[in-house]
N, C-alpha and C positions, 0 to 999 in steps of 0.2 A: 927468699920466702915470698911466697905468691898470696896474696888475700881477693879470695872467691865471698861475693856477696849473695848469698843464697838464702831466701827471707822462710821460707818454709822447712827447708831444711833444719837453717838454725836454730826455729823453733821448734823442731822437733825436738833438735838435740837439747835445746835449753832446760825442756819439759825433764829430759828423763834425768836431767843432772839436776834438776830440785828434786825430781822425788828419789835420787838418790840423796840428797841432801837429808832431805824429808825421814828416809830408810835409818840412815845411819842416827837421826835425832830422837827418832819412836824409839830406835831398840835401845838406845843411852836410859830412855827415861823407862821404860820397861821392864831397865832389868832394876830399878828400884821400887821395881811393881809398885807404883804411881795407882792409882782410881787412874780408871785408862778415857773419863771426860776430860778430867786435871791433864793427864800426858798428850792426850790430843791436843787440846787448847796449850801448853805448854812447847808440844811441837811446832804446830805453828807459829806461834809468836817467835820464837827464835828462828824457824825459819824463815820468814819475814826482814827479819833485820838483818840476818844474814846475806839472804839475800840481796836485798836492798843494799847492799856493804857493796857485794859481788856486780850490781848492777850501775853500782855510782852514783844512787837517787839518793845518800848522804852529802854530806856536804864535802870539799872535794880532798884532798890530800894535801898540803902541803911538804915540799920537797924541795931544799935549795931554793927558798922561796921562789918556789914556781909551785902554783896549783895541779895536781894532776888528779884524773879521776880513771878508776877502773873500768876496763873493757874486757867484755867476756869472747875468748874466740877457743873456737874447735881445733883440734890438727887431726886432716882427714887422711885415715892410716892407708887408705887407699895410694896416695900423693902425700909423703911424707912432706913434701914444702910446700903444702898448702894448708892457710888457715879458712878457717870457714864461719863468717861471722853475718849481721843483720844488713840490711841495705843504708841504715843510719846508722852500726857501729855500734847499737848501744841494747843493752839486753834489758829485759822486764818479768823475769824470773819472777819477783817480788809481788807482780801484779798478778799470782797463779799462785801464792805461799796458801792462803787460806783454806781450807779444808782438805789440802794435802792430807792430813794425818788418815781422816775416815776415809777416802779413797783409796788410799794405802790398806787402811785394813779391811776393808772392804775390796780389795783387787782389782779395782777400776782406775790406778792410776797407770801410766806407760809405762 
């Protein structure tokens, strides 16, 4: 398995896998037709932590006491043994969680 360090790329990709994230957390709270300020504000916030879970800006894993912390990587269908990830390794999904929701519904998000 090959890892390609592609910093715009994988921020592309990163972008659209939160607001898929983002996607699948509105239509959870939607279909409890929520007040859709409440399921915005409720989307974000969970996608937030989620994210942040996803991006390893928690605190870190513990495993056979060894700490380990998640890393987000792509596999680029083009080159099935190649991942595709940031030039540091590590993602910030989390730092783009906030107003996901109204951009979502609004059609401005990727």
């Amino acid at each position: 398995m090959r890892v390609e360090h592609d910093e715009l790329r994988f921020d592309e990709l990163q972008l659209r896998f939160k607001n898929r994230l983002g996607r699948a957390i509105l239509a959870a709270l939607d279909e409890e037709q929520l007040d859709q300020d409440l399921a915005n504000r409720l989307c974000d916030a969970v996608l937030f932590h989620v994210a942040s879970a996803i991006d390893g800006a928690e605190e870190p894993l513990t495993y056979e006491g060894r700490d380990a912390v998640p890393r987000l990587l792509f596999l680029n269908t083009d080159a099935a043994d190649t991942l595709i990830t940031s030039e540091s390794g590590e993602s910030w999904m989390h730092e783009y969680a906030m107003g996901t929701s109204e951009n979502l519904r609004k059609g401005t998000a990727v």
